[in-house]
C-alpha atoms as one frame of an Amber mdcrd trajectory, in Angstrom:
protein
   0.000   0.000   0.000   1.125   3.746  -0.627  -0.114   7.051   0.299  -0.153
  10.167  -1.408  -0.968  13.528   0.253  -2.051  17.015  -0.491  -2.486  19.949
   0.768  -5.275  22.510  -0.203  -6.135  26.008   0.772  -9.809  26.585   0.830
 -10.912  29.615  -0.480 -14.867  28.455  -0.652 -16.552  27.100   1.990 -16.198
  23.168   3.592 -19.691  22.300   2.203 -18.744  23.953  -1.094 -15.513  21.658
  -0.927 -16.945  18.634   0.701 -19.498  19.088  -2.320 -16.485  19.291  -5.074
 -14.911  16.425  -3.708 -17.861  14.030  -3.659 -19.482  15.113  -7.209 -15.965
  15.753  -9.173 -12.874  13.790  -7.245 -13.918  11.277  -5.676 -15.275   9.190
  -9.172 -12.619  10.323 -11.073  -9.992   8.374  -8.451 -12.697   5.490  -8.738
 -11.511   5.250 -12.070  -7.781   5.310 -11.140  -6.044   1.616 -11.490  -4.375
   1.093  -8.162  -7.234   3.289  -6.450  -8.397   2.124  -2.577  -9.512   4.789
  -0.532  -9.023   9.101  -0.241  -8.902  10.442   3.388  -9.671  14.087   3.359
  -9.601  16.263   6.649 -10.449  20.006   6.931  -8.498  21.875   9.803 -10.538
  23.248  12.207 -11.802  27.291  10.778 -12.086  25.388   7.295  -9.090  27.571
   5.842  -6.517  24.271   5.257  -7.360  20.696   3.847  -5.519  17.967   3.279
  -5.683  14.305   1.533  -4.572  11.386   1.286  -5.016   9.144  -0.772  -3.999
   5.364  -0.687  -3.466   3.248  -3.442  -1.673  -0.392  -3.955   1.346   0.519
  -5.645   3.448   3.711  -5.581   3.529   3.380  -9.640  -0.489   3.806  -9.318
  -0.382   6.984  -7.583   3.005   8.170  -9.860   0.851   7.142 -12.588  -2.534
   9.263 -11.271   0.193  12.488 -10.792   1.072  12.279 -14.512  -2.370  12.034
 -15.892  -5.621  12.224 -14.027  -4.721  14.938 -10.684  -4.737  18.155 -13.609
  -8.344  17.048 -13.867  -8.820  16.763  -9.805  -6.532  20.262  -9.888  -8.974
  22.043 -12.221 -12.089  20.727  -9.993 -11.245  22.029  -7.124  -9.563  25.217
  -8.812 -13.047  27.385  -7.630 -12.701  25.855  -3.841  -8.925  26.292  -3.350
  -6.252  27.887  -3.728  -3.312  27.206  -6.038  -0.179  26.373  -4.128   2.599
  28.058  -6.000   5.629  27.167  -3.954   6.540  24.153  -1.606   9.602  22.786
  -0.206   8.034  19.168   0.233   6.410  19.081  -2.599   8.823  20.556  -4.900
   5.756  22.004  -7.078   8.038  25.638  -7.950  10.339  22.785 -10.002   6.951
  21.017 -11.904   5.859  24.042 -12.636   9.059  25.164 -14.134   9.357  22.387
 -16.483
């Protein structure tokens, strides 16, 4: 098993993002080969999110980052915020190439 994680900043509200998740995300990673479960928690104040998602092989969620997560990005575009810098995630360097 392998987990993936994100972090979101909401810019909506949590039902407007609880909403997103369950109508948009959640059966698009349904689709996903590898796909077993996504763990989302909202901090308390509803102004951070994060998720994890758990999947059987890291290859399966390397796989999902390459292809399917610009779709999950776009869905949740209207609900979050766009993270344009992290250290862990190393998203300044993606974005770069």
């Amino acid at each position: 098993m392998f987990a993936r994680k994100v972090s979101m900043h909401l810019k909506g509200s949590v039902p407007e993002f609880t909403q997103a998740l369950e109508r948009e995300v959640i059966p698009l990673l349904r689709k996903q080969k590898g796909f077993r479960d996504e763990i989302t928690f909202v901090v308390p104040g509803g102004k951070e999110a994060f998720g994890i998602s758990l999947w059987d092989q890291a290859e399966n969620a390397e796989s999902y980052n390459r292809g399917a997560y610009a779709d999950v990005a776009k869905s949740l575009a209207k609900v979050t915020y766009e993270v344009a810098n992290s250290t862990f995630h190393k998203i300044a360097a993606a974005i770069a190439a």
